[in-house]
RODO-2510 file (C-alpha; in nm, 4 decimals, decimal comma):
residues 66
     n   res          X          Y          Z
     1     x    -0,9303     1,1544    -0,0502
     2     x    -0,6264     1,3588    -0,1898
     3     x    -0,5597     1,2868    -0,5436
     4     x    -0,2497     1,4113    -0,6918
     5     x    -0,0817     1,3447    -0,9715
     6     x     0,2443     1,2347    -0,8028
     7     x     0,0504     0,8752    -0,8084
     8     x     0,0737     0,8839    -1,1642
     9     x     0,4702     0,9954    -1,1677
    10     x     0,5262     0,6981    -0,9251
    11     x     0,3454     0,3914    -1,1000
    12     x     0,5377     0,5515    -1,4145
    13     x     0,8565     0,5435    -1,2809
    14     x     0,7790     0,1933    -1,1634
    15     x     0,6903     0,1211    -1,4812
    16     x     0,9878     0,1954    -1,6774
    17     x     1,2551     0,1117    -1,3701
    18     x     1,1044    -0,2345    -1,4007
    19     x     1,0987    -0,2386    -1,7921
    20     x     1,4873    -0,1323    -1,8020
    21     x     1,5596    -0,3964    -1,5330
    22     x     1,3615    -0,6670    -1,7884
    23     x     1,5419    -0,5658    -2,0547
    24     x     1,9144    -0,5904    -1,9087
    25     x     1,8347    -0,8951    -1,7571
    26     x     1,6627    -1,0421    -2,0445
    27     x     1,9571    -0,9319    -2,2576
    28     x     2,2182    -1,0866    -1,9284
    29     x     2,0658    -1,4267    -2,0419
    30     x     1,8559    -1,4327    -1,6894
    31     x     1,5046    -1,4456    -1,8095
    32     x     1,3935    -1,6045    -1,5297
    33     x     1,4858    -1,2943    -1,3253
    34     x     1,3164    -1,0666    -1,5797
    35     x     0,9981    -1,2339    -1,5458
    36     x     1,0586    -1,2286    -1,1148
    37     x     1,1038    -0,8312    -1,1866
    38     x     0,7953    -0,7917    -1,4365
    39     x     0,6336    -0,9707    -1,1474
    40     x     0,7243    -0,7791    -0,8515
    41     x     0,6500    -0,4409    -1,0337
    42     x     0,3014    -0,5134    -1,1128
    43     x     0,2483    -0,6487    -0,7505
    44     x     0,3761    -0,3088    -0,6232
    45     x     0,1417    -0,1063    -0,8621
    46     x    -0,1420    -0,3421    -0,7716
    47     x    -0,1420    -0,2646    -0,3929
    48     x    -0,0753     0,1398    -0,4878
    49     x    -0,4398     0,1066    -0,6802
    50     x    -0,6172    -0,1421    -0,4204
    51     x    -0,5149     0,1504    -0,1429
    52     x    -0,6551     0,4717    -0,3622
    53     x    -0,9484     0,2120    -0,3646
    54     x    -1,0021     0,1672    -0,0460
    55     x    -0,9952     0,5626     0,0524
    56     x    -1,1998     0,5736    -0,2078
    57     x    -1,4403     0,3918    -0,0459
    58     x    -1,3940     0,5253     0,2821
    59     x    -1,4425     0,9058     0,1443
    60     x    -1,7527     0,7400     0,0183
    61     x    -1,8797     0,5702     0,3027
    62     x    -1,8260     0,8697     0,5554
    63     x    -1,9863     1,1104     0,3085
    64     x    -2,3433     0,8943     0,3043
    65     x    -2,2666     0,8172     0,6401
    66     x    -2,2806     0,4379     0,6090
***
């Protein structure tokens, strides 16, 4: 497994392109699209984690040899 910290620059730049695009579409009136955006962003940053997770269990398994 190969962790770098560009992992940590790109769920942080997620985080705050999605937080601007909440906030201008809050302020648009389109909340509803806001919430769609939140939504989508956290989805994205979920799958990022659940693969490191699963290398991480793959470095793990072929290291005990299981």
């Amino acid at each position: 497994m190969n962790f770098d910290v560009d992992i940590i620059f790109k769920i942080a730049a997620i985080g705050i392109a999605v937080a601007v695009l909440s906030q201008i579409l809050t302020r648009a009136g389109r909340e509803d699209q806001a919430l769609m955006t939140t939504l989508a962003g956290i989805v994205i940053v979920i799958i990022l984690v659940v693969q490191m997770i699963a290398e991480l269990f793959d470095t793990l398994r072929s290291l005990f040899g299981l």
